[in-house]
C-alpha positions in Angstrom: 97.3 122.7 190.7 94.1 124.4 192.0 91.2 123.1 190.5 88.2 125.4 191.6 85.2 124.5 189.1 82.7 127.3 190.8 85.6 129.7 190.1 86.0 127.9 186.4 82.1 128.5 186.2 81.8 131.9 187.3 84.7 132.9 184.8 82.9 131.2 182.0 79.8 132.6 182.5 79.7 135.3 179.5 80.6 132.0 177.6 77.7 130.1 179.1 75.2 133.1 178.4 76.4 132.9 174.4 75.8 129.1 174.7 72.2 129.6 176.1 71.1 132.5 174.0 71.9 130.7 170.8 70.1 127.6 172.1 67.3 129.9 172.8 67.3 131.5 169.8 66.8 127.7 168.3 64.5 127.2 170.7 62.5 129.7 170.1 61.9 129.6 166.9 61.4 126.1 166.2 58.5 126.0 168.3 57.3 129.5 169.7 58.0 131.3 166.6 57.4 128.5 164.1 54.1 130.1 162.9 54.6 133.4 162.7 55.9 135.3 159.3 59.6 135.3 158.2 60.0 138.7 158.7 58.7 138.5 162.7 61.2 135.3 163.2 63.6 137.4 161.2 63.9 140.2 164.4 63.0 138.1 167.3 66.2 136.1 166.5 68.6 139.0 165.9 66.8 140.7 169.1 67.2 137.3 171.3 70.8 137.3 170.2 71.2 140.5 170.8 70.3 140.4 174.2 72.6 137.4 174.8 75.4 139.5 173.7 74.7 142.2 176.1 74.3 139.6 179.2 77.2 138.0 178.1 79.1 141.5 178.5 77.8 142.5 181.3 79.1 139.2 183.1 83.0 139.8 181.5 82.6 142.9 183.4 82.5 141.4 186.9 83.8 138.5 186.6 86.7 136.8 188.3 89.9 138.4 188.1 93.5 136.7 188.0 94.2 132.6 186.9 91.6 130.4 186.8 91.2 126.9 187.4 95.0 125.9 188.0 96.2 128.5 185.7 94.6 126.9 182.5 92.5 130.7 182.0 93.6 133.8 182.9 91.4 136.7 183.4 93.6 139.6 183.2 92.8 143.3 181.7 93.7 142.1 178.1 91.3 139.0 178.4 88.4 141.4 179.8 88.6 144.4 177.4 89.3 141.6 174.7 86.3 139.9 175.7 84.3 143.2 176.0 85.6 144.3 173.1 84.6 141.3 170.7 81.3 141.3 172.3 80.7 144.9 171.6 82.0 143.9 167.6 79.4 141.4 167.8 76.7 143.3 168.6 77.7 145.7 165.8 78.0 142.6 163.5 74.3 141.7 164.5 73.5 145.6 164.0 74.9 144.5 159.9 72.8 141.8 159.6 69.3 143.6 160.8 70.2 146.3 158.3 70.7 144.6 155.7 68.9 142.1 153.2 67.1 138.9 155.1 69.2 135.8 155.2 67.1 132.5 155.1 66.9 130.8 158.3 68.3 133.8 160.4 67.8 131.5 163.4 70.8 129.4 162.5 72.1 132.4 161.7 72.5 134.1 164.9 73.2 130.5 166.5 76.2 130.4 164.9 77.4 134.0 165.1 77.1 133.2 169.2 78.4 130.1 168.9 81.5 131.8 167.0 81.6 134.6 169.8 81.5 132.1 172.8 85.0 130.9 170.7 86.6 134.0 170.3 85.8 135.1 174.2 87.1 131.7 175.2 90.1 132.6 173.6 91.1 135.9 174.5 91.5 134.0 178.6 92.9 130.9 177.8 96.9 129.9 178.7 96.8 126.7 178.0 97.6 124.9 174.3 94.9 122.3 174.3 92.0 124.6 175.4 93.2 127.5 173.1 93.4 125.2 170.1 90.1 123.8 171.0 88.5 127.6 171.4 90.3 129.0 168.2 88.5 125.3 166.4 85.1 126.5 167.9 85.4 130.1 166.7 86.6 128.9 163.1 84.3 126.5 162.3 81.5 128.6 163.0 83.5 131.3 161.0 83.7 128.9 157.8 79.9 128.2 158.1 79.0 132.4 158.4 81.4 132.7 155.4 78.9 130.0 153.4 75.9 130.8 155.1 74.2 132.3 151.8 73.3 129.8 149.5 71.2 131.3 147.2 74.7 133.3 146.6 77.5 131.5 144.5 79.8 133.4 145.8 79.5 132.7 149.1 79.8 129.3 148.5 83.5 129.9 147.2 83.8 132.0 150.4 82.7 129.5 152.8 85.1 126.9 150.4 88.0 128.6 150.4 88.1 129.8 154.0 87.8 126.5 155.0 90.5 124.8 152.9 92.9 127.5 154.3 91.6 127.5 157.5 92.3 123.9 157.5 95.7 123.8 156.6 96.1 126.5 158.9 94.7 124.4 161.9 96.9 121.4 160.8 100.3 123.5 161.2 99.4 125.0 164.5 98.9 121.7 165.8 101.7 120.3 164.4 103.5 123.0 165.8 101.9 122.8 169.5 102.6 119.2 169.5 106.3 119.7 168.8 106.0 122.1 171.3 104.5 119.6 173.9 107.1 117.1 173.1 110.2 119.4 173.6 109.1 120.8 176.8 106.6 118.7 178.0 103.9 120.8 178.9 101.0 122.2 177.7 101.2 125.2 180.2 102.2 128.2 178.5 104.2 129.9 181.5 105.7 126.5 181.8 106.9 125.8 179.0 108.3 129.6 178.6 110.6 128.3 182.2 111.5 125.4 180.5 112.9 127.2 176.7 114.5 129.1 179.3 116.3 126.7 180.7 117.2 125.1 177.4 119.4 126.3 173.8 117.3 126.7 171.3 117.3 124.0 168.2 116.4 123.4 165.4 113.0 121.3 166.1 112.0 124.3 168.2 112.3 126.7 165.3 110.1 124.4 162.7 107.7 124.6 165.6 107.9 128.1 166.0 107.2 128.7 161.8 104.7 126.7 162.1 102.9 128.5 164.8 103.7 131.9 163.1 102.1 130.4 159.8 98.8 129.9 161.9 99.4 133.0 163.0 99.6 134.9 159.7 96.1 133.1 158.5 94.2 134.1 161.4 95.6 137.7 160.9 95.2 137.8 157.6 98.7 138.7 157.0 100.7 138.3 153.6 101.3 135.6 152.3 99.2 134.0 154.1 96.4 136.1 152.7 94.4 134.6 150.0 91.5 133.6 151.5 90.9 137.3 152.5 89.5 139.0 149.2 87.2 136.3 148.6 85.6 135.8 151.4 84.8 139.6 152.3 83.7 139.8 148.5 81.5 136.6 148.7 80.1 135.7 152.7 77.3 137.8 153.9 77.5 141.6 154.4 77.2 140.3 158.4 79.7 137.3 158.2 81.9 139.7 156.5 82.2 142.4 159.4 82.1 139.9 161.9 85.2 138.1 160.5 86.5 141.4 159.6 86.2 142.5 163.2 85.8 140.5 166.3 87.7 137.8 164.7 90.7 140.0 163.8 90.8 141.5 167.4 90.7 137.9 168.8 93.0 136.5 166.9 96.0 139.0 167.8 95.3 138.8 171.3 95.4 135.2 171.1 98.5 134.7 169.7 100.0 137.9 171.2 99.2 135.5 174.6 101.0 132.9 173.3 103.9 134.2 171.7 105.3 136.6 174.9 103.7 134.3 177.2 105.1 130.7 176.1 107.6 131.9 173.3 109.5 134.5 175.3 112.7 133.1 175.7 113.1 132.8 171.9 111.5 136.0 170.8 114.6 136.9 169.4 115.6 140.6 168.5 115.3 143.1 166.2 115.8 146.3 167.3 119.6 146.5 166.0 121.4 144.7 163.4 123.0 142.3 163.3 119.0 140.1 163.9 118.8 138.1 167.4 117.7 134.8 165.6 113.6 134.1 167.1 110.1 134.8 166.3 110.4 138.4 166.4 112.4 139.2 163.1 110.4 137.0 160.9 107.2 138.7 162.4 109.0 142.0 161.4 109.3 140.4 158.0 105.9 139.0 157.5 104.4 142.7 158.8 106.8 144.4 155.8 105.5 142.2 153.2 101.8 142.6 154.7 101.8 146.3 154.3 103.1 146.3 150.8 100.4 143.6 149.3 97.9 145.1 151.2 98.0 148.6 150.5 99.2 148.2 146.5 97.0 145.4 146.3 94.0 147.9 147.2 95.1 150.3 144.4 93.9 147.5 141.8 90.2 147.3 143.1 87.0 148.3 142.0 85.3 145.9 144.2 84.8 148.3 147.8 84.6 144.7 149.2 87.7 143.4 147.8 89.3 147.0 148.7 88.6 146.3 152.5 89.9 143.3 152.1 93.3 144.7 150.9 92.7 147.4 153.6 92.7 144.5 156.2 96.0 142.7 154.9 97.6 146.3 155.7 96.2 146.5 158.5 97.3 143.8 159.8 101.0 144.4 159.2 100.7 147.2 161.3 99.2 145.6 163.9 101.9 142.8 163.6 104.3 146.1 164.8 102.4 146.3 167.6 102.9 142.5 168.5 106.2 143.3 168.8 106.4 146.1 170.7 104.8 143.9 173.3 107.7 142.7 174.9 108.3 146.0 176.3 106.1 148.6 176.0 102.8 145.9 177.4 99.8 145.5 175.1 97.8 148.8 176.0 98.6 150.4 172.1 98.2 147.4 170.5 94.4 146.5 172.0 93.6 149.9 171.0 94.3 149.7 167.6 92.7 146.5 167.0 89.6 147.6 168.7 89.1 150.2 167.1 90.2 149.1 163.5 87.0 146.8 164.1 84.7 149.5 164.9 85.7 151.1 161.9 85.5 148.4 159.7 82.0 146.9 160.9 80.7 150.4 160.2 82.1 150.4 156.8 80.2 146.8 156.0 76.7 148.5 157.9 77.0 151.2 155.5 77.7 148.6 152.8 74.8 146.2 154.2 72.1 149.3 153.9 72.7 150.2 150.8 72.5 146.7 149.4 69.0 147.0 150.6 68.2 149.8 147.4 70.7 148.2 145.2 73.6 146.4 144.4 77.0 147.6 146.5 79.6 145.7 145.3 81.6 148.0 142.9 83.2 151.7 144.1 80.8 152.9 141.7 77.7 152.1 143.1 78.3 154.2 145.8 78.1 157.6 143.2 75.5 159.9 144.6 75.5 158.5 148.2 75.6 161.9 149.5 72.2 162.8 147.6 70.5 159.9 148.6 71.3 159.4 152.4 73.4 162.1 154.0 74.1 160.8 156.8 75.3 156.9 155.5 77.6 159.2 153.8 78.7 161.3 157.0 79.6 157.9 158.9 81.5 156.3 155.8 83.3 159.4 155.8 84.1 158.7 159.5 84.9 155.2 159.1 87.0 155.3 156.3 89.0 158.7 157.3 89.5 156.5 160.6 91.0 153.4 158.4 93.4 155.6 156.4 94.8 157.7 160.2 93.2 160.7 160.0 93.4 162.8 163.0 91.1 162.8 165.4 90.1 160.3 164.8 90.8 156.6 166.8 92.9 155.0 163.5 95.6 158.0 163.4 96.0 157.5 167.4 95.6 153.9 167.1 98.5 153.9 164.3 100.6 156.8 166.2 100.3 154.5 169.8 101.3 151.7 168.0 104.4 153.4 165.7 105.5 155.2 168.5 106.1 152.1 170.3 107.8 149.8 167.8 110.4 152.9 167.0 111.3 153.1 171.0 112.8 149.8 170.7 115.9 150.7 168.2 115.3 154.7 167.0 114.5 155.6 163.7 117.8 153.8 162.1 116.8 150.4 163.7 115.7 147.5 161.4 112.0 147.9 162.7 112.4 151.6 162.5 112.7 151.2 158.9 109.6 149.4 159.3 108.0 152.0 160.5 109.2 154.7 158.1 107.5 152.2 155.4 104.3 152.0 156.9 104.1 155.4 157.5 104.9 156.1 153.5 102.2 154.1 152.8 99.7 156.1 154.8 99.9 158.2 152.0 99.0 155.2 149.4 96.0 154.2 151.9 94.6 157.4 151.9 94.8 157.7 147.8 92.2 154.4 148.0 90.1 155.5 150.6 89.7 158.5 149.3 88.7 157.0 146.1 85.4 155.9 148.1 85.0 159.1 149.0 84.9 161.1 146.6 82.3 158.4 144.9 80.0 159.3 147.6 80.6 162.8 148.0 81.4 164.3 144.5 79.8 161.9 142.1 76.7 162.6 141.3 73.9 160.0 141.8 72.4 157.6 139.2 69.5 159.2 137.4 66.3 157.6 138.6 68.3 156.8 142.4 65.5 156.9 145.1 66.8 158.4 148.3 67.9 155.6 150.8 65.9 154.8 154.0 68.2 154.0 157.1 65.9 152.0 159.2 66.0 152.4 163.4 68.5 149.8 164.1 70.7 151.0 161.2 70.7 153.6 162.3 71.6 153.4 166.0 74.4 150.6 164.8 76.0 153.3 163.0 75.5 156.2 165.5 77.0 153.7 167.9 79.6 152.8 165.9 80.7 156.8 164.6 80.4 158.4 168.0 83.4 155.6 169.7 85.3 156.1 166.5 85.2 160.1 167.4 85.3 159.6 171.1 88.1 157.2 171.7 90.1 159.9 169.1 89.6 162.2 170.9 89.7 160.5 174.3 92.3 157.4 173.9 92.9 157.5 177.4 89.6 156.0 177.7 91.3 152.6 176.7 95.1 152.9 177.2 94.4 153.8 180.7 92.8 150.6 181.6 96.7 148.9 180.8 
């Protein structure tokens, strides 16, 4: 084994630059900033942090390419672009939180959210069980402390709670899991130990390793049934926790375990493209994905709560996006970034537009976004944007991200295979998606406003966030070459 350390330091540099910039932001307002008003520590944090996320992407860009120290990272185009891509989220997460209502001690604030990035980064190059388990530990810690972060809120104390009792028991089966893993093949190594399953007949150990990874898995994701921290904490954490966990923590997660699973868990993938089911991970992902897609998208009938809704939304989403896992194995991991990335654009400009009007008044219910249209046009014009994305509407990124994607997983058995049928479900409940988002819609468009609404004022970085935010939504529809190309 190669063990370079300046190569192991020049690939985690954009690591190293979240490290510093949250110190700094510490730093800096403990003693520069310590006498200055709230609202002045308030945007010198978010703008130091901001800046810390843009350093750190520049240095993803031109880093170090190929395996890294021995093999233990890897820095191929799916740990760059995933890199890029949860830094960009971030930014828009940080974009949330300046648009929105002041959180107490914002310092610790954006500490934490960089602290929970330098995780999810880590994560996205890592090939190696000890150092992803220890990444995925540092980006969900921080997570569970975002999710709890405001106290003056009960409800974000049951957030931050719940998140972390499931996220606990969720950490606890994945080691498990791992260390099974270890002690059946043992390495840690996750090309390795895919040579030595290989070499090996599956038993039964390896299977209870296997569920236990996928059960990890299906928290992370947000999938069904592992889902029930989900509604909470988008209803209860901060309007900024909640996109950031909503986004770059979604898109991290299922490159992660993507990684691991065709990486180390190839030669017991199983298969099922044609009946009768190659016994492996594969079918029960298929399974999980099909249960996903029917909580989430009937669950999001029931809501009134748009928070809750996106929450649903998610669970959906992210039995789709499960599909795409799948279609890994053959058709590489191009349509399956591209979905994720942009489901996170879309839903981190869904919680801006959420986080500005929570400025003029409560945003919690469907209701309170009657009259939207009245009172800021063009909130309303990028909801519209973001949520037509959500539910695939062409041209916009989600309908390419869900065709790429669909496309894929029905090349592996045709239209009468078992995951064909999956994909005959998900597309039936397009149609159900679009009922619910449209439901939001027609709120903000067609229901007139409140009488005695004021008109809403989109401060500068709102603005831009959105802009940002609406403008890649239209252009990578329109352009999704932009990103497939890259794989």
């Amino acid at each position: 084994m190669s063990l370079d350390y300046r190569t192991l330091f020049e690939a985690l540099r954009p690591e190293g630059a979240l490290i510093i910039g949250a110190l700094a932001v510490l730093g800096f307002d403990l003693s520069i900033l310590r006498r200055l008003s709230e609202s002045l520590r308030y945007r010198a944090s978010l703008a130091v942090g901001a800046a810390a996320v843009v350093v750190a992407g520049c240095l993803a860009c031109c880093g170090p390419y190929g395996p890294v120290f021995g093999g233990v990272l890897i820095l191929d185009r799916l740990a760059v672009a995933t890199r890029i891509g949860v830094l960009s989220l971030t930014l828009i997460a940080l974009g949330t939180v300046a648009s929105g209502q002041k959180l107490r001690h914002s310092a610790e604030y954006v500490a934490i959210m960089l602290f929970a990035a330098s995780g999810l980064t880590l994560m996205a190059a890592t090939q190696q069980l000890l150092v992803a388990f220890l990444a995925l530990e540092l980006a969900s810690l921080s997570l569970y402390i975002l999710a709890g972060f405001d106290k003056a809120r009960p409800e974000a104390a049951e957030a931050g709670l719940k998140y972390f009792l499931f996220g606990g028991m969720a950490a606890a089966f994945l080691l498990f899991g791992f260390s099974l893993i270890y002690g059946l093949t043992g390495s840690v190594d996750l090309p390795e130990i895919a040579a030595r399953l290989a070499a090996h007949a599956p038993g039964p150990l390896l299977m209870v390793a296997l569920i236990m990874v996928l059960v990890a898995f299906g928290f992370k994701a947000a999938a069904a049934p592992f889902h029930l921290w989900a509604p909470d904490v988008y209803e209860g954490a901060a309007t900024g926790s909640a996109s950031f966990i909503a986004s770059a923590s979604k898109l991290a997660g299922i490159t992660f375990f993507t990684r691991i699973l065709w990486t180390g868990f190839y030669p017991v993938s199983g298969d099922a493209s044609s009946l009768p089911l190659a016994p492996g991970w594969v079918p029960a992902l298929a399974a999980v994905a099909g249960f996903s897609m029917l909580v989430g998208n009937f669950g999001a009938l029931a809501q009134t709560n748009i928070r809750r809704l996106l929450a649903y939304s998610a669970i959906s989403h992210s039995g789709a996006l499960l599909l795409g896992v799948i279609a890994v194995g053959d058709f590489g991991v191009g349509p399956l970034f591209y979905y994720a990335f942009t489901y996170g654009i879309a839903v981190a400009g869904a919680f801006t537009v959420i986080s500005v009007v929570e400025k003029s008044g409560p945003c919690q219910k469907i209701t309170d976004l009657g009259g939207l249209f009245q009172r800021a046009p063009f909130l309303t014009g990028c909801l519209a944007i973001f949520t037509l994305s959500l539910a695939g509407i062409p041209p916009l990124a989600g309908f390419f991200g869900k065709f790429s994607v669909f496309a894929s997983v029905l090349r592996l058995g045709g239209l009468g295979g078992p995951v064909g049928w999956l994909v005959v479900l998900a597309i039936a409940l397009s149609a159900v998606a679009l009922y619910y988002y449209l439901i939001v819609l027609k709120q903000a468009l067609v229901t007139p406003a409140a009488q005695g609404a004021t008109r809403i004022v989109v401060a500068p970085v709102a603005a831009t966030t959105l802009a940002l935010a609406a403008v890649l939504i239209v252009l990578l529809g329109l352009r999704p070459s932009l990103i497939l190309s890259l794989f």
